[in-house]
Legacy VTK file of the C-alpha trace (Angstrom):
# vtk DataFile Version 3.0
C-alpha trace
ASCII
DATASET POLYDATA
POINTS 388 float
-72.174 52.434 -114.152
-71.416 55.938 -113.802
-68.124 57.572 -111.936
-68.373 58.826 -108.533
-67.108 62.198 -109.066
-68.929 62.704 -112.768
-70.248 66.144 -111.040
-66.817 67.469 -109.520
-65.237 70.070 -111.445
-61.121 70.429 -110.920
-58.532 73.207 -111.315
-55.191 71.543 -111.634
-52.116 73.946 -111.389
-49.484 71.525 -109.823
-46.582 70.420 -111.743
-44.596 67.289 -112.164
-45.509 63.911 -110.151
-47.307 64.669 -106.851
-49.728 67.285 -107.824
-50.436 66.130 -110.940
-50.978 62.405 -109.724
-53.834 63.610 -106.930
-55.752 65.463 -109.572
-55.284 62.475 -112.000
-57.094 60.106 -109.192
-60.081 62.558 -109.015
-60.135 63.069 -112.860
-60.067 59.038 -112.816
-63.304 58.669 -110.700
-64.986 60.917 -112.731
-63.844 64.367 -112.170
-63.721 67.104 -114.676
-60.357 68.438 -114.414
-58.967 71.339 -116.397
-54.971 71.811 -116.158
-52.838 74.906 -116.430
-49.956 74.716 -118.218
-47.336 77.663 -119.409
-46.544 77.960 -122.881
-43.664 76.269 -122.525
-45.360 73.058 -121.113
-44.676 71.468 -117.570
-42.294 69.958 -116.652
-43.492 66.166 -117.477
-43.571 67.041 -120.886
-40.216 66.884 -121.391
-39.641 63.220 -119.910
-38.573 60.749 -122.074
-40.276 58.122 -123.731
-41.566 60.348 -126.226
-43.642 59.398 -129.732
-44.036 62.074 -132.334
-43.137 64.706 -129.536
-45.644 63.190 -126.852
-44.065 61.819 -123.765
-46.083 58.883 -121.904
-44.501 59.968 -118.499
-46.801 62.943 -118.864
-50.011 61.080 -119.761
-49.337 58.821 -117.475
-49.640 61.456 -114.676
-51.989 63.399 -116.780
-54.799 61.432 -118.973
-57.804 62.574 -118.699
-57.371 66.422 -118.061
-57.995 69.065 -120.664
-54.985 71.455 -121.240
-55.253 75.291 -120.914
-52.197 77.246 -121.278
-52.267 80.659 -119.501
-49.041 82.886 -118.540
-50.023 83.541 -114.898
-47.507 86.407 -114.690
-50.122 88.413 -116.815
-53.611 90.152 -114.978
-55.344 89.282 -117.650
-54.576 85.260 -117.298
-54.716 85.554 -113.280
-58.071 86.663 -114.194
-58.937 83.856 -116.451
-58.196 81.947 -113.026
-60.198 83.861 -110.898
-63.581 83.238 -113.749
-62.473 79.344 -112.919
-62.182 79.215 -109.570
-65.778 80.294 -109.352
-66.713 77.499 -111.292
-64.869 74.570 -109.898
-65.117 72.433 -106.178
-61.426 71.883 -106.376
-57.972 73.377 -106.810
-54.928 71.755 -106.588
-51.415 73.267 -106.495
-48.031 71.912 -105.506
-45.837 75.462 -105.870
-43.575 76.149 -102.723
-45.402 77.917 -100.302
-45.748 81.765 -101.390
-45.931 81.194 -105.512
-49.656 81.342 -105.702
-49.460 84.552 -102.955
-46.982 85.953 -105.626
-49.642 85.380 -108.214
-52.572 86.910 -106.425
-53.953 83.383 -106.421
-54.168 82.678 -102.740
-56.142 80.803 -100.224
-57.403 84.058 -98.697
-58.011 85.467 -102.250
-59.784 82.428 -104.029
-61.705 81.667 -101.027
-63.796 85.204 -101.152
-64.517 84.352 -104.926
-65.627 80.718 -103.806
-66.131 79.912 -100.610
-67.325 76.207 -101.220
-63.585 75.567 -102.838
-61.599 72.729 -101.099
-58.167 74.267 -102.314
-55.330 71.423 -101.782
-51.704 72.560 -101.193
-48.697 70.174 -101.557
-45.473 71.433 -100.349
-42.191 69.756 -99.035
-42.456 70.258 -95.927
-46.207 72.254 -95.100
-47.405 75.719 -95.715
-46.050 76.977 -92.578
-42.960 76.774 -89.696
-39.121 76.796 -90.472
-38.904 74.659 -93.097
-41.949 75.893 -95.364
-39.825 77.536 -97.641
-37.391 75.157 -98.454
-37.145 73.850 -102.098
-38.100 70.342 -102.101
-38.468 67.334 -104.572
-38.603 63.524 -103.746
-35.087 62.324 -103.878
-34.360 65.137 -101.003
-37.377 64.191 -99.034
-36.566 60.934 -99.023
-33.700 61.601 -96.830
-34.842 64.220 -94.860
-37.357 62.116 -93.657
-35.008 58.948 -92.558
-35.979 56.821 -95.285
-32.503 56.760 -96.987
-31.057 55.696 -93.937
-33.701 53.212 -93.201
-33.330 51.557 -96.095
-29.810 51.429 -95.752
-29.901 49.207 -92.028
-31.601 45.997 -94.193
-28.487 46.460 -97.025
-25.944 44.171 -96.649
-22.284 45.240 -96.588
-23.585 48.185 -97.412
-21.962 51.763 -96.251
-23.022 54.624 -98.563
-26.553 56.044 -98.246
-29.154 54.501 -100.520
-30.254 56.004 -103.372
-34.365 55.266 -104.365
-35.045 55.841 -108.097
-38.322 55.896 -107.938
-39.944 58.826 -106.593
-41.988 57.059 -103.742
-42.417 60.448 -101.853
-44.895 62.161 -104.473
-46.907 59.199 -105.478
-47.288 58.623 -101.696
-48.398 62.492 -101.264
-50.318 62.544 -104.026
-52.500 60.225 -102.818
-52.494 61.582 -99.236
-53.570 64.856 -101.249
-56.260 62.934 -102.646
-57.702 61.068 -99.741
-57.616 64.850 -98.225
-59.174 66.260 -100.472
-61.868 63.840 -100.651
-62.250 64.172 -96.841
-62.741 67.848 -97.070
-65.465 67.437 -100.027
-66.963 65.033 -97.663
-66.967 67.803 -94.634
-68.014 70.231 -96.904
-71.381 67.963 -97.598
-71.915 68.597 -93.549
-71.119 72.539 -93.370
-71.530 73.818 -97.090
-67.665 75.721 -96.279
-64.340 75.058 -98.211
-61.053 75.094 -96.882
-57.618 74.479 -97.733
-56.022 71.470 -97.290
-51.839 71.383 -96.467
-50.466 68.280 -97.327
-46.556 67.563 -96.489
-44.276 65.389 -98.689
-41.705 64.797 -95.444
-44.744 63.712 -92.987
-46.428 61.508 -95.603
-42.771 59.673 -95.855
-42.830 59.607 -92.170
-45.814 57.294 -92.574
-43.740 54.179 -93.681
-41.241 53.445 -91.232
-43.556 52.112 -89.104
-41.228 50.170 -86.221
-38.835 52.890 -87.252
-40.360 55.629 -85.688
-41.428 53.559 -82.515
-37.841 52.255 -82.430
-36.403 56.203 -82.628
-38.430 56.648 -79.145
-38.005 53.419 -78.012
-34.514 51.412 -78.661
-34.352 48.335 -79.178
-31.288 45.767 -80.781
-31.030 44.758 -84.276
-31.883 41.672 -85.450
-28.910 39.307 -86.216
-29.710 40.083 -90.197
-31.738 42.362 -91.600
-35.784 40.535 -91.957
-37.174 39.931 -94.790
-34.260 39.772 -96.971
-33.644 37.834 -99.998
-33.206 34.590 -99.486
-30.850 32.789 -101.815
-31.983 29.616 -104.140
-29.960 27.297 -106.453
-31.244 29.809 -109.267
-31.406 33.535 -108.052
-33.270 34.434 -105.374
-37.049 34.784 -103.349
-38.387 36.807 -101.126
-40.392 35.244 -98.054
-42.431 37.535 -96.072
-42.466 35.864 -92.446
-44.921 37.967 -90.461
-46.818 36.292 -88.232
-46.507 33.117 -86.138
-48.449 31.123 -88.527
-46.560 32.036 -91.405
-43.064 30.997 -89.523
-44.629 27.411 -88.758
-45.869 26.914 -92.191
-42.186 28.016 -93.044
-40.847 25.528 -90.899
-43.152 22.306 -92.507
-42.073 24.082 -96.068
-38.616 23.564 -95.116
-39.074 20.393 -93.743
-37.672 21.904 -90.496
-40.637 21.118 -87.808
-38.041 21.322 -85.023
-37.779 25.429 -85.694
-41.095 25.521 -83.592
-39.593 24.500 -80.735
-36.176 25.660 -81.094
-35.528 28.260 -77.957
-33.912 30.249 -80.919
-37.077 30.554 -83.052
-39.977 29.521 -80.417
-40.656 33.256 -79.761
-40.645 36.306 -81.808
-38.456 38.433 -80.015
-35.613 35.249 -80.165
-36.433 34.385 -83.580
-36.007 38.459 -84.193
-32.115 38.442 -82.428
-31.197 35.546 -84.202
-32.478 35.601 -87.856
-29.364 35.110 -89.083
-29.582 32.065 -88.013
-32.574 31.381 -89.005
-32.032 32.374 -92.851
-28.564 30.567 -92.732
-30.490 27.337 -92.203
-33.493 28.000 -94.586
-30.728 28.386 -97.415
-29.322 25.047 -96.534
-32.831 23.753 -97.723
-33.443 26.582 -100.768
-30.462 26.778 -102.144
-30.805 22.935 -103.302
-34.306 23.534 -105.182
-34.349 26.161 -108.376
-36.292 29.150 -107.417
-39.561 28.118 -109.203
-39.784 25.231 -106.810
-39.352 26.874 -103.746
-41.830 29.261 -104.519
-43.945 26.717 -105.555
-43.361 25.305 -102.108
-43.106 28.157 -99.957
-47.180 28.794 -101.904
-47.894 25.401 -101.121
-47.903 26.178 -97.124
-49.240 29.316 -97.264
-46.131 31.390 -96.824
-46.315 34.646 -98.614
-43.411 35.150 -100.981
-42.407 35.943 -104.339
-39.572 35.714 -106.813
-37.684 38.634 -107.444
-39.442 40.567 -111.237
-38.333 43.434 -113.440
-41.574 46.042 -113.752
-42.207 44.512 -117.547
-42.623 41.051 -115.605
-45.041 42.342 -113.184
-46.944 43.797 -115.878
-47.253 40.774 -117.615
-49.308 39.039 -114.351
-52.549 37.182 -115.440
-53.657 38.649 -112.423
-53.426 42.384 -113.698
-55.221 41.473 -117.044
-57.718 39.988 -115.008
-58.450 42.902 -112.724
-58.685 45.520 -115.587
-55.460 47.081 -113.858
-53.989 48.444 -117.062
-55.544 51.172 -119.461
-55.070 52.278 -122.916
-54.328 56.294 -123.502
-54.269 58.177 -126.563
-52.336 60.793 -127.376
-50.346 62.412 -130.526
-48.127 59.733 -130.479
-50.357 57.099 -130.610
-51.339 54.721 -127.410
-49.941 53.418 -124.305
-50.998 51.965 -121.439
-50.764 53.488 -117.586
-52.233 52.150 -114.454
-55.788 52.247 -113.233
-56.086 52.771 -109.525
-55.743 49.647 -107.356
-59.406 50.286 -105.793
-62.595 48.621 -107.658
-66.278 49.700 -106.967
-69.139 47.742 -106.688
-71.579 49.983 -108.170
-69.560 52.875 -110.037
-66.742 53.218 -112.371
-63.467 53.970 -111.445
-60.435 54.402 -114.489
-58.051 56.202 -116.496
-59.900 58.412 -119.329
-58.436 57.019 -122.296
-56.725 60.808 -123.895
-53.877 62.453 -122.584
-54.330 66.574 -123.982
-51.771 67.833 -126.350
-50.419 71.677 -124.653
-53.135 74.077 -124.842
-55.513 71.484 -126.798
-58.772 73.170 -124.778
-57.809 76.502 -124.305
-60.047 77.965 -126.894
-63.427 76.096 -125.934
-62.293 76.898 -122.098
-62.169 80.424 -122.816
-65.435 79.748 -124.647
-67.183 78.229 -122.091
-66.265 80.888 -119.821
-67.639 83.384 -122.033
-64.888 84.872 -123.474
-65.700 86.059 -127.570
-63.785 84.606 -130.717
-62.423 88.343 -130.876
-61.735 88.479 -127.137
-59.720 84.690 -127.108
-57.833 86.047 -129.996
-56.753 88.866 -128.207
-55.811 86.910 -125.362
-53.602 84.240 -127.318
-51.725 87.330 -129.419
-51.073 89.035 -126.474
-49.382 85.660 -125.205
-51.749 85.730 -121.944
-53.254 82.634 -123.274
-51.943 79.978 -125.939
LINES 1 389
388 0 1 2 3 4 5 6 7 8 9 10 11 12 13 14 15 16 17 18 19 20 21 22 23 24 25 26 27 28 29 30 31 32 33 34 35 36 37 38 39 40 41 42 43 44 45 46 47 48 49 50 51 52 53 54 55 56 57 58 59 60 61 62 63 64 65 66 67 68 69 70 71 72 73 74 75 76 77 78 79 80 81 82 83 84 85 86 87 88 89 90 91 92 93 94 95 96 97 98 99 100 101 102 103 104 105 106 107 108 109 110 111 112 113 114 115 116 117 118 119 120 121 122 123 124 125 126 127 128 129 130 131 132 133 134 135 136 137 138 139 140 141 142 143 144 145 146 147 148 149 150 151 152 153 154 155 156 157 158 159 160 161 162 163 164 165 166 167 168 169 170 171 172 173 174 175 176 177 178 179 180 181 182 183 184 185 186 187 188 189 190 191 192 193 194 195 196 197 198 199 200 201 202 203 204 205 206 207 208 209 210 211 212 213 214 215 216 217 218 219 220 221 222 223 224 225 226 227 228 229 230 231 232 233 234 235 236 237 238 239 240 241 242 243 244 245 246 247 248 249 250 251 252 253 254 255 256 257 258 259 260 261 262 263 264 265 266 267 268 269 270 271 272 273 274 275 276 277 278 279 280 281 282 283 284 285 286 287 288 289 290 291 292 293 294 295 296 297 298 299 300 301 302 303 304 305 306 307 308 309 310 311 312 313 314 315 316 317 318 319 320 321 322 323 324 325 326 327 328 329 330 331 332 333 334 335 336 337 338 339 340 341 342 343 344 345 346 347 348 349 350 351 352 353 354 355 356 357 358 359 360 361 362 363 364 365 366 367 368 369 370 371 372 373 374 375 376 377 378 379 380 381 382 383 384 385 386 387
């Protein structure tokens, strides 16, 4: 089968996790994409675990894309942009708003050269209004945008802000980035113009706190405890995701507590919302007899959705991932390792990680090449540190 995107040709110039995850996606449906590096490497490169001087938090965000290292402050590299910009569908940049403008590498520049380019910005908090310019990575977005907080309300005894470790906010706009960038290819199809896509780390964080941000406009009490907590067994603890009405009865006949259907406490949602406390307290007097393994076996018996609680090298181990292909194997100077495909499968193309992650400035020669620079005029280039 072949990939989707085998056609699309990509200009990656974002650093770190967001920028570099959207372009990965396209590059991982077929894309060609071609990434920008200084000479001093991005950012990723210097994440730990490294083999042999090769990090896998950089392939990971990165396999697939050949490496051209350039020293944008220089005319002659901005111009080595400008000779690729004509060539490619799509740029991608995550710089705070004003960088590329410093560059000479604008919207309103690039757009003259190509007009067909879909050119996809990632900022903080948008390209324009009063808080374009602010400096802005996940951990900051997280709680300008409420999560933080959030998250906090379903911590027990909990006081001080939560702190996420993992860097939900540019996964999450990466793959906004993505889907809007494949939206504006799409348009594109229709009207044969580019444009530039502005993509927002804070409103693509606003996107999960669903009741939350109904619930800012519209009040209404707390539960009793915080929902879908852990619930506590003889053994550790399981999660049970009670979401609909049919999942609470099938709770109920896992328990072996029918009478919860017709309890005035539990009947409805909105009781069996105020007084979940309750509701939990009792469902431990039956879980915390059984070792977890048995109550999840039970709780899977009647259909309730749940799971126990796994480190990341548990979840990796699933069956269910080595079934689905969900793992793939990337090369790079320190040997292999394995990153995640994307959760979507195709019927009739291929979708996957390319199995190479570039070492810095692996392609920058046969770029130059292919752009139809001379052996004398790429060596001129790479002594006068413009290219490497």
């Amino acid at each position: 089968m072949s990939r989707p995107l085998a056609k699309l040709r990509v200009l990656d110039l974002a650093t770190t996790i967001a920028g570099p995850y959207c372009a990965r996606l396209l590059g991982d449906a077929g894309a060609e994409v071609i990434k920008i590096e200084t000479a001093e490497g991005e950012l990723m490169r210097n994440r730990p675990p490294y083999r042999n001087g090769a990090s896998t938090s950089y392939g990971q965000l990165n396999a697939g894309k050949r490496s051209l290292v350039l020293d944008l402050k220089r005319p002659e590299s901005v111009a080595i942009v400008k000779k690729l910009v004509a060539e490619v569908d799509v740029l991608v940049e995550n710089f705070r708003p004003g960088v590329m403008a410093r560059f000479g590498l604008h919207y309103d520049v690039l757009k003259e050269i190509n007009p067909r380019l879909i050119y996809t910005a990632i900022s903080g908090f948008g390209q324009t209004g009063p808080s374009a310019q602010l400096a802005a990575y996940a951990p900051a977005v997280h709680a300008s945008s409420g999560f933080d907080l959030t998250h906090l309300t379903y911590q027990q005894d909990r006081t001080r802000p939560d702190n996420c470790g993992i860097y939900i906010a540019d996964i999450l706009t990466g793959t906004y980035a993505f889907g809007a960038t494949m939206t504006a290819l799409y348009q594109r199809n229709a009207t044969g113009r580019g444009q530039m896509v502005d993509v927002s780390m804070l409103e693509s964080m606003l996107a999960l706190p669903l009741g939350e941000v109904q619930a800012a406009q519209f009040p209404m009490p707390p539960p009793g405890r915080p929902m879908f907590g852990p619930v506590a067994t003889a053994t550790g603890w399981i999660m049970p995701a009670v979401a609909s009405e049919r999942t609470f009865q099938n709770l109920a006949a896992a328990a072996g507590r029918p009478d919860w259907v017709t309890d005035p406490r539990f009947a409805k949602y909105i009781d069996r919302r105020a007084n979940w406390g309750q509701l939990i307290d009792e469902l431990e007097l039956w879980s915390t007899k059984l070792p977890t393994a048995e109550v999840e076996a039970a709780l899977n018996a009647a259909g309730v959705p749940c799971s126990t609680y796994r480190t990341v090298a548990e979840a990796l181990a699933d069956p269910q991932l080595e079934h689905r292909g969900a793992l793939a194997e990337v090369h790079d100077a320190g040997g292999s390792f394995k990153v995640v495909n994307p959760p979507w499968r195709m019927s009739d193309a291929e979708i996957g990680v390319q199995n190479f992650a570039a070492g810095l400035g692996e392609h920058s020669r046969a770029i130059l090449a292919e752009l139809g620079y001379a052996p004398t005029e790429i060596d001129a280039l790479i002594a006068s540190g413009a290219a490497s």
